[in-house]
C-alpha positions as CSV (number, residue, x, y, z in Angstrom):
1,X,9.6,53.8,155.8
2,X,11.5,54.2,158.8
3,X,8.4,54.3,160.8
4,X,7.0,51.0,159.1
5,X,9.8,48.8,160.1
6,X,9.9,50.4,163.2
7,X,5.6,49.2,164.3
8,X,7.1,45.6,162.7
9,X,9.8,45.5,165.3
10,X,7.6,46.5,168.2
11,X,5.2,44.1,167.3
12,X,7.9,41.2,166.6
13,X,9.1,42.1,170.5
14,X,5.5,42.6,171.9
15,X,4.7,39.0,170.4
16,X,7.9,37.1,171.9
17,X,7.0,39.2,175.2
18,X,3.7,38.0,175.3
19,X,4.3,34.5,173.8
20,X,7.0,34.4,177.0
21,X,4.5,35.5,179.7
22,X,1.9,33.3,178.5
23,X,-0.8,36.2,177.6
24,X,-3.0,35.5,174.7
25,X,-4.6,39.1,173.9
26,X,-0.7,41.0,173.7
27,X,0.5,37.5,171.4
28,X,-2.3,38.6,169.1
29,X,-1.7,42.6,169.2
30,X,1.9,41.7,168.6
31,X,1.1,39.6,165.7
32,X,-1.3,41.9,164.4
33,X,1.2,44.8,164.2
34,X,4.2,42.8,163.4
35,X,1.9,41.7,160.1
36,X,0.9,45.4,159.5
37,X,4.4,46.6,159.8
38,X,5.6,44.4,157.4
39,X,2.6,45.0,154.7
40,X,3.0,48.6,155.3
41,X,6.5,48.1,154.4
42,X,6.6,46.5,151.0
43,X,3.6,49.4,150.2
44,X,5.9,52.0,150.5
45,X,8.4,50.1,148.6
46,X,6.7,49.1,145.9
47,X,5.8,52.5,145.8
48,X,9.4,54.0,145.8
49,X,10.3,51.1,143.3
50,X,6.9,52.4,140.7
51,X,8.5,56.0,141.5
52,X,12.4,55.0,140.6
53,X,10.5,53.3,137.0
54,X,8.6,56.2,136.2
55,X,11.9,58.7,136.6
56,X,13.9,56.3,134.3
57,X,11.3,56.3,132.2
58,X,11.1,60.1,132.1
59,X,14.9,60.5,132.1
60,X,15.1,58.4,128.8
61,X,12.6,60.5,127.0
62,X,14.7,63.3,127.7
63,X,17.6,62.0,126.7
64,X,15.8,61.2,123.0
65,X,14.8,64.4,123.0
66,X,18.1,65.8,123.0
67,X,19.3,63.4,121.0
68,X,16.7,64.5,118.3
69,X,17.3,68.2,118.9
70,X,20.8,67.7,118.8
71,X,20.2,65.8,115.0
72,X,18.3,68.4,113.8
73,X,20.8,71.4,114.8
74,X,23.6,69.6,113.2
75,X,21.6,68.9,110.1
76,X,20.6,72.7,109.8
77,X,24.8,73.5,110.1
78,X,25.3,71.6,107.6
79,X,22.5,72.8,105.3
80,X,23.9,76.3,106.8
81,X,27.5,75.4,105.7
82,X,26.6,74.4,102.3
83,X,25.0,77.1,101.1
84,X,28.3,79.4,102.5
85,X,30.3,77.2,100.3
86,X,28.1,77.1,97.7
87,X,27.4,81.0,97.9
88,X,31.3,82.2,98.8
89,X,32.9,79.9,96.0
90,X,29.9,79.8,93.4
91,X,29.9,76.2,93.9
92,X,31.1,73.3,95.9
93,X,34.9,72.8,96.2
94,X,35.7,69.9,94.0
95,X,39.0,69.0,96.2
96,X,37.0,69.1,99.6
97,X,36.0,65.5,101.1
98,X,33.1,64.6,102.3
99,X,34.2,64.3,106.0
100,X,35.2,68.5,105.3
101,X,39.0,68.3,105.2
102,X,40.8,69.1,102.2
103,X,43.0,66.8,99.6
């Protein structure tokens, strides 16, 4: 992009240049590349801008995913604790809460 902003410089001097000495053809070349420079320029940033969405995008689907994965890991340790309980003590505890801590 550096590049880009650098042709729309050069052509914004070569235009004042040319507009100064009076010549026609280098006011137009100017012009032209000053108008390319800048086009070229919100290109690549639209570009980079499409690029940044599509990462977001990509970094929130991995984040659900974890989040899922995460779910269905504690869900089997708690299916996995259970049957411990229900397999050490023949049963389930009658003074244990539901949050797991004791009475």
């Amino acid at each position: 992009m550096k590049g880009t902003q650098e042709v729309m410089y050069g052509g914004t001097t070569v235009s004042f240049a040319a507009w100064f000495a009076q010549q026609d053809w280098l006011l137009i070349i100017g012009t032209l590349a000053s108008v390319i420079g800048l086009v070229l320029t919100w290109y690549f940033k639209l570009k980079e801008e499409r690029r940044q969405q599509h990462l977001y995008e990509h970094q929130l689907k991995l984040q659900d995913a974890q989040l899922e994965d995460f779910n269905i890991r504690k869900q089997q340790f708690e299916q996995y604790r259970r049957e411990q309980i229900q397999r050490d003590y023949g049963g389930t505890i009658e003074n244990e809460e539901s949050d797991g801590t004791q009475k």
